[in-house]
C-alpha positions, 0 to 999 in steps of 0.5 A: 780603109775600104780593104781593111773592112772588107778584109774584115767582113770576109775574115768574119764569113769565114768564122761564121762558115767554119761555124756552120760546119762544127759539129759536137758530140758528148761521147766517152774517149773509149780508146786512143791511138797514134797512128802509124799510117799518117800524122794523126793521133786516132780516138776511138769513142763510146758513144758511136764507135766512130774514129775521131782524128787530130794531129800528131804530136806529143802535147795532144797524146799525152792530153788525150791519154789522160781523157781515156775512160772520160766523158767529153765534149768532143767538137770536130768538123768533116774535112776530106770524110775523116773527123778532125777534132777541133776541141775536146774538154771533160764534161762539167758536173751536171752538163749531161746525164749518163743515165739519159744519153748512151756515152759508151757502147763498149760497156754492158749497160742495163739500161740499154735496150735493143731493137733494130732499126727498121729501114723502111725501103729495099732500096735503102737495104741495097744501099747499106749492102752495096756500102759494105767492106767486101775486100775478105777472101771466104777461103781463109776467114771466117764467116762470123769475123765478117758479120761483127764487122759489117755489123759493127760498120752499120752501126758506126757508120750509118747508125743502123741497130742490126741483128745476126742470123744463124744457121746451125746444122745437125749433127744428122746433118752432117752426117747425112751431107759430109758437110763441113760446116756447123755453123753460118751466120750473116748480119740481118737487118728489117725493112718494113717488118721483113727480115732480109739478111745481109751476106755479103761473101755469099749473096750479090744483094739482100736476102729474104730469111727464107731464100738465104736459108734454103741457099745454105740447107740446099733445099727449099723443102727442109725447115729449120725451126727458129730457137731462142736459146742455144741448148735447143740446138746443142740438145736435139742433134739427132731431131731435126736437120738444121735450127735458125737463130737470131741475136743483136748485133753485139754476140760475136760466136756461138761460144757467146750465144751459149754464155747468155743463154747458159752461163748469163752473160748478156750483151748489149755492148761491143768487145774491144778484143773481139773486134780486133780479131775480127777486123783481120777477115779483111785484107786491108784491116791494119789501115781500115781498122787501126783505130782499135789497136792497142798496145798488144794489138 
């Protein structure tokens, strides 16, 4: 009788522990995968762009298939840094309103609005930098790949709203130097009202605008005027040496930059296919990244 009730006792303190440590999350089964690389079958979701994980087999694919698109209560626990999955179901009418939380970061949505995130200390700047996946080689990938995904990884992983910075060089530029670039960008975040840009091929911490932009001009002299709309830069080449340009987080290129500004085409949202070319700017992107494939990719 006595062991039987302490065997009672301990199997309740491991329910309440198991209890404790469950988290949910309403989110929208924005992608689902089954892994090559382990026994897991991977759920991509909206709301936080964050890899959701349970085991492989044929029932739970063939269930979360059915969820993609869907809104749901997804409950998980942490176990070894990955997120397994303890319950999924559908959302019930009325549980959660769609207009008052953001289910799906991968949709334009005319209710989001964006203002990055303001860290508050360089050290916590440093953390974040340090926190960064830096395995790419600059020689065969391209510097706007490794600024989606770093800006893509502060957002999911740490939940931190960034901003991109451009440097656009003239075509006087380019001429005068024989320089074969046209164009850098980097990941730019805000701590405490200054922008520090977050370079990580290039720079060993993170840097004050000015200095990453006198770093990439190879001048402390030359000032490259702040734009808000692509046209400014591609319609004065002859003018001025070099314009800066800063945008959310979620413009991938210049070809994006000058579909908002030329064509309308904002953003405020992640694009599935633009990630999936970008993860491949580091080697070990097939692992790191599978979660964003797809049938084609």
């Amino acid at each position: 009788m006595f062991l039987k009730h302490w065997g009672s006792v301990f199997i309740f303190l491991i329910s309440i522990m198991a209890q404790a440590h469950s988290e949910s999350i309403y989110t929208t089964v924005f992608n689902v995968v089954e892994s090559k690389k382990s026994n897991r079958i991977l759920i991509l979701s909206g709301s936080d762009g964050r890899i959701y994980k349970t085991f492989k087999s044929n029932r739970n694919l063939n269930k979360l298939n059915t969820l993609v698109g869907k809104v749901v209560r997804l409950d998980y626990n942490i176990e070894d840094d990955e997120l397994i999955v303890d319950n999924i179901r559908v959302v019930s009418q009325g549980e959660v309103s769609q207009t008052t939380l953001d289910l799906n970061h991968f949709r334009y949505n005319q209710l989001r609005l964006f203002a990055p995130t303001d860290l508050k200390s360089i050290e916590v700047a440093n953390e974040v930098f340090n926190s960064m996946l830096n395995d790419g080689d600059k020689a065969i990938s391209q510097c706007y790949k490794r600024a989606h995904m770093w800006a893509y990884d502060m957002w999911s992983q740490q939940g931190i709203l960034s901003e991109k910075i451009f440097i656009f060089y003239t075509r006087r530029y380019i001429d005068l130097e024989e320089f074969d670039w046209w164009f850098h960008v980097a990941p730019m975040v805000t701590v405490n009202g200054e922008k520090l840009v977050m370079d990580g091929t290039f720079m060993t911490k993170p840097m004050p605008l000015k200095e990453w932009k006198d770093h990439f001009i190879k001048s402390s002299n030359i000032t490259c005027p702040m734009i808000k709309r692509y046209p400014e830069y591609e319609e004065n080449q002859w003018s001025r040496l070099c314009y800066l340009m800063s945008v959310p987080m979620y413009y991938y290129d210049p070809l994006s930059i000058e579909d908002r500004d030329v064509r309308g085409e904002v953003r405020n949202h992640w694009t599935l296919g633009e990630l999936q070319m970008a993860r491949k700017a580091f080697w070990n992107w097939s692992s790191i990244y599978e979660g964003f494939n797809t049938d084609r990719n």
